[in-house]
C-alpha positions as MATLAB code, in Angstrom:
seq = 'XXXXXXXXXXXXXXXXXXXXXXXXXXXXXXXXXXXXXXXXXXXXXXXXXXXXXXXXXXXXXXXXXXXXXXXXXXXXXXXXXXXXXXXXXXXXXXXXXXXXXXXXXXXXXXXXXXXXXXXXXXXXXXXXXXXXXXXXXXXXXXXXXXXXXXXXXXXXXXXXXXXXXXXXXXXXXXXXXXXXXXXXXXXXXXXXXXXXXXXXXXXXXXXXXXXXXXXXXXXXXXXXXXXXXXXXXXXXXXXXXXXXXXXXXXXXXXXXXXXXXXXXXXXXXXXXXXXXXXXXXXXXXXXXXXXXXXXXXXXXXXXXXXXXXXXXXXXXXXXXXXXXXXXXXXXXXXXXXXXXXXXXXXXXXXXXXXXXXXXXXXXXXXXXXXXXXXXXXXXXXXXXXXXXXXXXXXXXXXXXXXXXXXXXXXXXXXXXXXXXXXXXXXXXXXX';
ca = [
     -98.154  -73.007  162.728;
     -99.527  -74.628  165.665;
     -96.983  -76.370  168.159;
     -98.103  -79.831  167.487;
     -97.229  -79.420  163.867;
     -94.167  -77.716  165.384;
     -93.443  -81.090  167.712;
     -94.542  -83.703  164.731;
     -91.362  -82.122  162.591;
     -88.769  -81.956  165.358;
     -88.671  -84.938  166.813;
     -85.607  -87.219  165.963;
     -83.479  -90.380  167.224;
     -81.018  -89.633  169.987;
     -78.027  -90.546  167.488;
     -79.580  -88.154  164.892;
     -79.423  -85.418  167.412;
     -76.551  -86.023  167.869;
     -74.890  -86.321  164.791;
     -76.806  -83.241  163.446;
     -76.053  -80.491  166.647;
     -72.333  -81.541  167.966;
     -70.134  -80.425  165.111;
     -66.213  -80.415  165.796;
     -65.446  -77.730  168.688;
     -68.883  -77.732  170.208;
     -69.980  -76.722  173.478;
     -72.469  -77.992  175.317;
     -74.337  -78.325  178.694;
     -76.601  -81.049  179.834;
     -79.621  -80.721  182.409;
     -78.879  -81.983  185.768;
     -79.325  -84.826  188.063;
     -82.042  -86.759  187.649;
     -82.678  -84.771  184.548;
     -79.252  -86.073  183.362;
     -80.238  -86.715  178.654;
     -79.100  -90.446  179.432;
     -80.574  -91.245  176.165;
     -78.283  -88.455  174.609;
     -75.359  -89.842  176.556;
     -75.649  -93.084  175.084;
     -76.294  -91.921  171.501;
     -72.672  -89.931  171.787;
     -70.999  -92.916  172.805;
     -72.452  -95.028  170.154;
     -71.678  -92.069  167.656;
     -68.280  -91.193  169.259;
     -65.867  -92.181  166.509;
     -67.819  -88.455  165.205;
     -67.322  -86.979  167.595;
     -64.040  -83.814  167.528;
     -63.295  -82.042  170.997;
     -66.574  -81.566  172.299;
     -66.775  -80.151  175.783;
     -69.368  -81.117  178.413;
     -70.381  -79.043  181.549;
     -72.910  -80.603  184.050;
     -72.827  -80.768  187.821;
     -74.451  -84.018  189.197;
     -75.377  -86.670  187.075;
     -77.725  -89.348  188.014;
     -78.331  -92.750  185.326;
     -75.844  -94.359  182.814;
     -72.991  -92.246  181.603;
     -71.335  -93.102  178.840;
     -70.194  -89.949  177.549;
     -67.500  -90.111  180.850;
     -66.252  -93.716  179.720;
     -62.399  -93.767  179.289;
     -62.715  -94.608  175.511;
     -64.591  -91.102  175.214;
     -60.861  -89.319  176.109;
     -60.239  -88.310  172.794;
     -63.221  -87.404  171.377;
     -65.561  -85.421  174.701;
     -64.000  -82.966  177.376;
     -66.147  -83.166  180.709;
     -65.755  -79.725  182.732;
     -67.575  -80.054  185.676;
     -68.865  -78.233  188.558;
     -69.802  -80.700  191.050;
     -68.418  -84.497  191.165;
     -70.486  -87.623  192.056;
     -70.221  -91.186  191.649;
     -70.443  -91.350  188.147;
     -67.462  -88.451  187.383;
     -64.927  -89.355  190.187;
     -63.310  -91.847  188.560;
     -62.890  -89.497  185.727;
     -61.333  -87.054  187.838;
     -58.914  -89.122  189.049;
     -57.993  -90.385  186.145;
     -57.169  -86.365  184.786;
     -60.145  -86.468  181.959;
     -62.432  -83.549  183.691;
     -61.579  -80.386  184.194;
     -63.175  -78.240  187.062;
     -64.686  -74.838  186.949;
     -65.570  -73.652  190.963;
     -68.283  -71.849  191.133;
     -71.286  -71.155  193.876;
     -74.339  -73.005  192.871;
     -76.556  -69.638  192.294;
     -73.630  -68.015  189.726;
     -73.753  -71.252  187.408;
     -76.398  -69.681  184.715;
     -74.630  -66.379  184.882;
     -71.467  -68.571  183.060;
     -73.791  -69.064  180.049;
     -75.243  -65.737  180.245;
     -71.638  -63.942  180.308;
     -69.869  -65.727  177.961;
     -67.392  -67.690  180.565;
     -69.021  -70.843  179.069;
     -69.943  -70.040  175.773;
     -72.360  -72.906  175.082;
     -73.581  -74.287  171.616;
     -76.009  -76.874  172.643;
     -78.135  -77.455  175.560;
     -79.648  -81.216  176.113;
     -82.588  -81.172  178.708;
     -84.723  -83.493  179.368;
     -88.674  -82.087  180.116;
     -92.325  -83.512  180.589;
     -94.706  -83.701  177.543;
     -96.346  -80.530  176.920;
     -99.516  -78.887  178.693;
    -102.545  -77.532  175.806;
    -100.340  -74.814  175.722;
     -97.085  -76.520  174.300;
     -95.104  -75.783  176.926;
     -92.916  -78.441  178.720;
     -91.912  -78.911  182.003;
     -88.304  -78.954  183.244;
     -89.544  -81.491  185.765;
     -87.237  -82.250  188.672;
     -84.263  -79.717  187.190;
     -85.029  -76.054  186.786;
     -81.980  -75.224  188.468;
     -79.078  -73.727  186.309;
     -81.210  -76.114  183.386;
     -83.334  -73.505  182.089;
     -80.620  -70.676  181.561;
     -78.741  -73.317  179.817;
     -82.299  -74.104  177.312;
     -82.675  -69.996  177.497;
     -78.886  -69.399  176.228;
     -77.792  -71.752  173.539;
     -79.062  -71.338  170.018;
     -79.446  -75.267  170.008;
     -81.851  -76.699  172.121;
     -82.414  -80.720  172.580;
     -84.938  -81.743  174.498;
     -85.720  -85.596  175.707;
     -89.661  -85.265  176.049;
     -90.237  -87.917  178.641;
     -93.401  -89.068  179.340;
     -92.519  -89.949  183.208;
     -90.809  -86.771  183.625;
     -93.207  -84.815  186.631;
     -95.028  -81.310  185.244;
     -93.996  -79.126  188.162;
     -94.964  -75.397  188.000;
     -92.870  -72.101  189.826;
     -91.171  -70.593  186.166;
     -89.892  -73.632  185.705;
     -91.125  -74.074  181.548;
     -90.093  -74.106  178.278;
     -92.387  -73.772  175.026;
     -91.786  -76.376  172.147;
     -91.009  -73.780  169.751;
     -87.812  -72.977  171.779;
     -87.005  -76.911  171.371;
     -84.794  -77.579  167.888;
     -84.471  -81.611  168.496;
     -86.965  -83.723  170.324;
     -85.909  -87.175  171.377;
     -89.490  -89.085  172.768;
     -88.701  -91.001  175.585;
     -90.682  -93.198  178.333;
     -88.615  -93.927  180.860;
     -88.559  -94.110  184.961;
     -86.542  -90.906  185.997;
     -83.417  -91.899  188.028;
     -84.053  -92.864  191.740;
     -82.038  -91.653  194.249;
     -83.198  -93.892  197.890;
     -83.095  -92.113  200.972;
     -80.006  -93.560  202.921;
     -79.875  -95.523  206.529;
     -80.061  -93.134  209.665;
     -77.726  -94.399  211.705;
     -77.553  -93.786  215.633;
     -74.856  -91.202  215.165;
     -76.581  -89.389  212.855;
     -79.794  -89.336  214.745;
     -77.644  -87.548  217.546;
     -76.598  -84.842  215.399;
     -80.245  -84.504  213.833;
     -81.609  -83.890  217.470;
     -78.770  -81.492  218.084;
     -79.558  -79.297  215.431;
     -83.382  -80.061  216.052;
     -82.782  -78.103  219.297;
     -81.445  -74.953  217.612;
     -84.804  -74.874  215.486;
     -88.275  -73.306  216.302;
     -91.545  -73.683  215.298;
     -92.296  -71.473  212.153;
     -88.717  -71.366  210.683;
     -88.445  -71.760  207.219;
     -85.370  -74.877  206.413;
     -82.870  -75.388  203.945;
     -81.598  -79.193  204.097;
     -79.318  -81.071  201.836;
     -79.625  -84.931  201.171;
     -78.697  -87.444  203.098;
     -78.255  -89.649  206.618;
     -77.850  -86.093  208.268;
     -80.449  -83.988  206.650;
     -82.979  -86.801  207.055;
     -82.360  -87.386  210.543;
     -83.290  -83.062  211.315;
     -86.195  -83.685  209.569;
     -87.017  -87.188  212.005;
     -86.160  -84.830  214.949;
     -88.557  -82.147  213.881;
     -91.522  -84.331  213.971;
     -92.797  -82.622  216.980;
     -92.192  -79.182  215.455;
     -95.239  -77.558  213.540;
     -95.461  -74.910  210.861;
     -92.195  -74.969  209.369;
     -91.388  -74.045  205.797;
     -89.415  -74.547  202.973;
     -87.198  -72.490  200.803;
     -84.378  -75.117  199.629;
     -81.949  -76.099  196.608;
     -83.006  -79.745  196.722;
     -85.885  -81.440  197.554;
     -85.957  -84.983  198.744;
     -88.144  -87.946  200.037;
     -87.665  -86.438  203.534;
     -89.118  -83.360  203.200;
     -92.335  -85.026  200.983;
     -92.920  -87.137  204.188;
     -93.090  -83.753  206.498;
     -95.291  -81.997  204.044;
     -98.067  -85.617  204.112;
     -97.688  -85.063  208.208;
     -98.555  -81.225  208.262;
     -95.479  -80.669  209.725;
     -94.417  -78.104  206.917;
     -96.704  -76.555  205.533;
     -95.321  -73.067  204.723;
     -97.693  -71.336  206.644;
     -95.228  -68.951  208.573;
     -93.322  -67.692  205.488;
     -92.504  -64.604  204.696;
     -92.031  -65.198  200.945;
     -93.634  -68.221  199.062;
     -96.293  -68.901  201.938;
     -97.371  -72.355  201.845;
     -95.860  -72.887  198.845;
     -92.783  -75.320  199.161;
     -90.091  -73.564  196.551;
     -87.072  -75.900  195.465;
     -84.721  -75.719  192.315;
     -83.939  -79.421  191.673;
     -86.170  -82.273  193.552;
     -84.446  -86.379  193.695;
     -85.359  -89.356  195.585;
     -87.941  -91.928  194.429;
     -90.380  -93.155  192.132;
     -93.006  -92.135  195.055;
     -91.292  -88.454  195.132;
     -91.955  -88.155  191.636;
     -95.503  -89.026  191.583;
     -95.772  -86.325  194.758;
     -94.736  -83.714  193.266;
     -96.547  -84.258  189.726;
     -98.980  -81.224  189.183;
     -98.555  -80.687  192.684;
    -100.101  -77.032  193.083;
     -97.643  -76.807  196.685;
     -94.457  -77.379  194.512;
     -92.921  -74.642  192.826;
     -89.439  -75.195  190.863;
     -87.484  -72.132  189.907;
     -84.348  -71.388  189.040;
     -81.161  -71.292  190.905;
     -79.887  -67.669  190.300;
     -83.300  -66.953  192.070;
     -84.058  -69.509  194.769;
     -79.959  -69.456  195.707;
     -79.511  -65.921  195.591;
     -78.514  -64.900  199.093;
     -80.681  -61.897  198.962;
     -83.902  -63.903  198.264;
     -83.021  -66.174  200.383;
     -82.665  -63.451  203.127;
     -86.177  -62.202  202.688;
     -87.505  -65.602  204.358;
     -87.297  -64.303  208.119;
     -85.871  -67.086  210.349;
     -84.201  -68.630  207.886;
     -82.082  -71.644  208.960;
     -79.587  -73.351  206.214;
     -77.938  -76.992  207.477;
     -75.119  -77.883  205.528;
     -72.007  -79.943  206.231;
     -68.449  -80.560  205.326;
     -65.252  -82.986  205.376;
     -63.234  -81.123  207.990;
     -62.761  -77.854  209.684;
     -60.082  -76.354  210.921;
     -59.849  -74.395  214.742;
     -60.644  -71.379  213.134;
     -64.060  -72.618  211.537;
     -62.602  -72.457  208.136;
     -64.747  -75.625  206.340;
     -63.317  -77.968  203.608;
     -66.779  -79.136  201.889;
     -65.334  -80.324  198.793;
     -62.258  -81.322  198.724;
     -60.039  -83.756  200.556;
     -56.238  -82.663  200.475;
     -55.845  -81.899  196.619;
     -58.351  -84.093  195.881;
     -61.548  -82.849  194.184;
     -64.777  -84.339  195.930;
     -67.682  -82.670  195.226;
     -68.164  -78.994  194.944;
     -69.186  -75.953  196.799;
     -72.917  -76.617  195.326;
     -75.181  -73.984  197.287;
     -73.779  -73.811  200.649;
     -71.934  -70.604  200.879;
     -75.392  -69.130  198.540;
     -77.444  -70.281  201.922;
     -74.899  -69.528  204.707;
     -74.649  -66.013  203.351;
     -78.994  -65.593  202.745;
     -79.383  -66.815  206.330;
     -77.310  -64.394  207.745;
     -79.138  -61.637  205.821;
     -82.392  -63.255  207.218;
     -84.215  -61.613  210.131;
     -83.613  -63.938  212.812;
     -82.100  -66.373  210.508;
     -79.165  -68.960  211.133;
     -76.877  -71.394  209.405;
     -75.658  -74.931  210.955;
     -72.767  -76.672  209.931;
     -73.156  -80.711  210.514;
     -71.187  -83.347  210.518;
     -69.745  -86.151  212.656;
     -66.898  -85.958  214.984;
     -64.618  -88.046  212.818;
     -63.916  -89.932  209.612;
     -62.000  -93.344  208.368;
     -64.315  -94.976  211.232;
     -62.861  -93.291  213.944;
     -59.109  -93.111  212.846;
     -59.169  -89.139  211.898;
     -60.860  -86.129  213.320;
     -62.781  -83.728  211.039;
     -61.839  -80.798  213.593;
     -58.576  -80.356  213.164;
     -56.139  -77.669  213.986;
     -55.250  -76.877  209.822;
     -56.934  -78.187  206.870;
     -54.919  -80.480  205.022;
     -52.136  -79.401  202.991;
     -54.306  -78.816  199.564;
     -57.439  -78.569  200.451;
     -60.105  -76.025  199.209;
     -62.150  -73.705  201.830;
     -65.507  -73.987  200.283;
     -66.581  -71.690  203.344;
     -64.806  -69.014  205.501;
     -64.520  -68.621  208.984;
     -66.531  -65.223  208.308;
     -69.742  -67.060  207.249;
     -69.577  -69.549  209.992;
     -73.118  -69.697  212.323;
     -73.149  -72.619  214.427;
     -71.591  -76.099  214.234;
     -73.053  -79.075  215.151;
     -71.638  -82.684  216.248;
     -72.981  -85.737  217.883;
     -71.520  -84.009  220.888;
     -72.925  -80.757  220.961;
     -73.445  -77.603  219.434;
     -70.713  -74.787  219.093;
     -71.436  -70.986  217.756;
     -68.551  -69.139  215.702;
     -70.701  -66.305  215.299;
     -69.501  -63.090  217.418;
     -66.161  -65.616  218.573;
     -63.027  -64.427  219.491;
     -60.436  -67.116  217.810;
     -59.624  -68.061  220.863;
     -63.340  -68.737  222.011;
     -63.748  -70.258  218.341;
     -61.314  -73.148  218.824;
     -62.315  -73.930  222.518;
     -66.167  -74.117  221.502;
     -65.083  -76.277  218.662;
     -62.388  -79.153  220.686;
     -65.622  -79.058  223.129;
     -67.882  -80.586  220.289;
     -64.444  -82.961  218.438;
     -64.579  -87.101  219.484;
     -62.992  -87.045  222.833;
     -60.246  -89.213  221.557;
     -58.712  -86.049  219.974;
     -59.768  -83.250  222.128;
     -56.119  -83.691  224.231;
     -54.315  -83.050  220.709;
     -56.625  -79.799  219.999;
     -56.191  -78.737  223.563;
     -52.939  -78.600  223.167;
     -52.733  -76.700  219.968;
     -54.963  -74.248  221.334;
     -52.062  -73.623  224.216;
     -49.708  -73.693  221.583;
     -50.947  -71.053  219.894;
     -52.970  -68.811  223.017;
     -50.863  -68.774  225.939;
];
């Protein structure tokens, strides 16, 4: 049979998928971020009243999400592994559970049987000559999920981007197909503000011409990349990509030229940002997608030489010990792929890792160096992996330390305001 007759007798309505694949007790994992099955979503809440303890893993989840609406308590079981905007409130209010996790072990939780999934809802382009479909803008942990459960719903969007890498799926591995035209979530770059432009040109300083970057999303990330406008043949080997990096690749700036694996190929496991970003990387021969057991394994990443992974975090302690996720008990976020790239840039020749964020938080009332985390709070990252850390005043390296050395380099780079306070820890503790 050929896969258009295969396509003509699977598709279905979103509430018939539902109703015919989540039977009482089933498991099931949707695609990610702006690959989020909103359609899906909003079929399960309209068919919830059906619906008998089904669990939900996803990380970030961009669009309307129904299927976390306080109503949805009794009948769907969110277990996360990264929270956002849309799952917080659920959080707090005790309806998610949390599984930790680093960002490039996710698929091996399918594949081992620590999430045994029944269903996996993806959302993919419309198919090539060849029938095969595009994961789009979410290979990431997406495709083990489509590769792993025996159930496979697919929204075939006709605005979804076909972006190569392995980053497929035929239609004959698709059970339910939902046809959808729809934008694909946007996610705008942010403001730069002047504080953040400091710390971009800090950690600008620590880069060279050539090195291959790993950047996250947002004010930070985006003001490295404004910094490194006068930089040339850099390259990119990253988790996400985002608007900035799209507007570096149209200046020649990167252009993967210098890379020791992928060369001038821009490799990436999950791209979001705009409308324009999605028309950029449609069929874009530059733009590889692949999954993240590969592109966040720290040994693949360590075969880029120079490698040099910027992340961030929401305190650290004297020691270098970095809360990323968490604040006090509080669940924030998650560890994503930080430790996955602080780890592959130290195994990179002539690699390094950055750790950025501002001096403080609350507007100025608290300091994000501190002498201990607070009382709760998860270490996404250990004082072992810590490279450098950057501020908007200055740049400190953990690296080769003594603990001593360690918390002087760090009250050096904290807001003035509170350097007396670590200063006197440090004597507390040293002499």
């Amino acid at each position: 049979m050929q896969w258009q007759e295969l396509y003509r007798q699977r598709v279905c309505s979103a509430d018939e998928a539902v109703v015919d694949s989540l039977k009482p007790g089933t498991k099931v994992v949707f695609g990610h971020a702006a690959a989020a099955p909103v359609r899906f979503s909003q079929a399960m809440y309209r068919q919830r009243e059906r619906l008998v303890n089904i669990t939900v893993f996803h990380m970030l989840y961009f669009g309307d999400a129904p299927h976390l609406a306080p109503e949805m308590r009794s009948h769907v079981h969110p277990t996360l592994n990264f929270l956002e905007g849309n799952s917080r409130p659920a959080s707090r209010d005790r309806r998610v559970d949390f599984i930790p996790c680093h960002f490039h072990e996710v698929p091996e939780l399918f594949r081992q049987g620590f999430f045994p999934l029944d269903v996996a809802v993806v959302q993919v382009s419309t198919p090539n000559e060849e029938g095969y479909c595009s994961f789009g803008v979410s290979c990431d942990y997406t495709k083990a999920a489509a590769e792993c459960a025996p159930v496979v719903v697919a929204e075939v969007n006709k605005q979804m981007p076909f972006i190569g890498g392995e980053n497929l799926i035929h239609i004959s591995n698709l059970t339910h197909i939902i046809e959808v035209d729809e934008p694909i979530a946007e996610v705008l770059p942010p403001a730069i503000s002047d504080l953040e432009l400091r710390i971009g040109q800090n950690c600008a300083s620590l880069i060279k011409d050539g090195d291959t970057l790993q950047l996250g999303i947002g004010g930070i990330p985006d003001a490295v990349l404004r910094a490194l406008e006068g930089h040339k043949d850099l390259g990119i080997h990253t988790e996400m990509f985002t608007d900035g990096v799209m507007r570096m690749i149209r200046k020649g700036i990167i252009n993967g030229k210098k890379k020791t694996l992928h060369p001038e190929k821009v490799v990436t496991s999950l791209i979001f940002g705009s409308k324009e970003l999605y028309d950029f990387v449609n069929n874009n021969p530059v733009i590889e997608c692949y999954p993240v057991d590969y592109i966040n394994n720290p040994d693949v990443i360590g075969k880029n030489d120079r490698m040099v992974s910027i992340n961030s975090c929401l305190e650290m302690d004297l020691m270098g010990q970095a809360a990323s996720e968490s604040i006090g008990y509080e669940q924030f976020s998650g560890s994503g792929g930080q430790v996955d790239f602080l780890r592959g840039a130290k195994r990179s020749k002539g690699g390094i890792s950055i750790m950025a964020f501002p001096s403080t938080a609350k507007k100025g009332a608290e300091s994000r160096i501190v002498p201990i985390l607070k009382e709760g709070a998860c270490v996404t990252t250990g004082r072992n992996e810590v490279d450098y850390v950057v501020t908007e005043y200055g740049v400190a390296r953990l690296r080769g330390a003594t603990l001593r050395q360690r918390a002087e380099a760090l009250t050096a780079i904290a807001h003035p305001d509170f350097r007396p306070a670590l200063e006197e820890e440090i004597r507390r503790r040293f002499e």
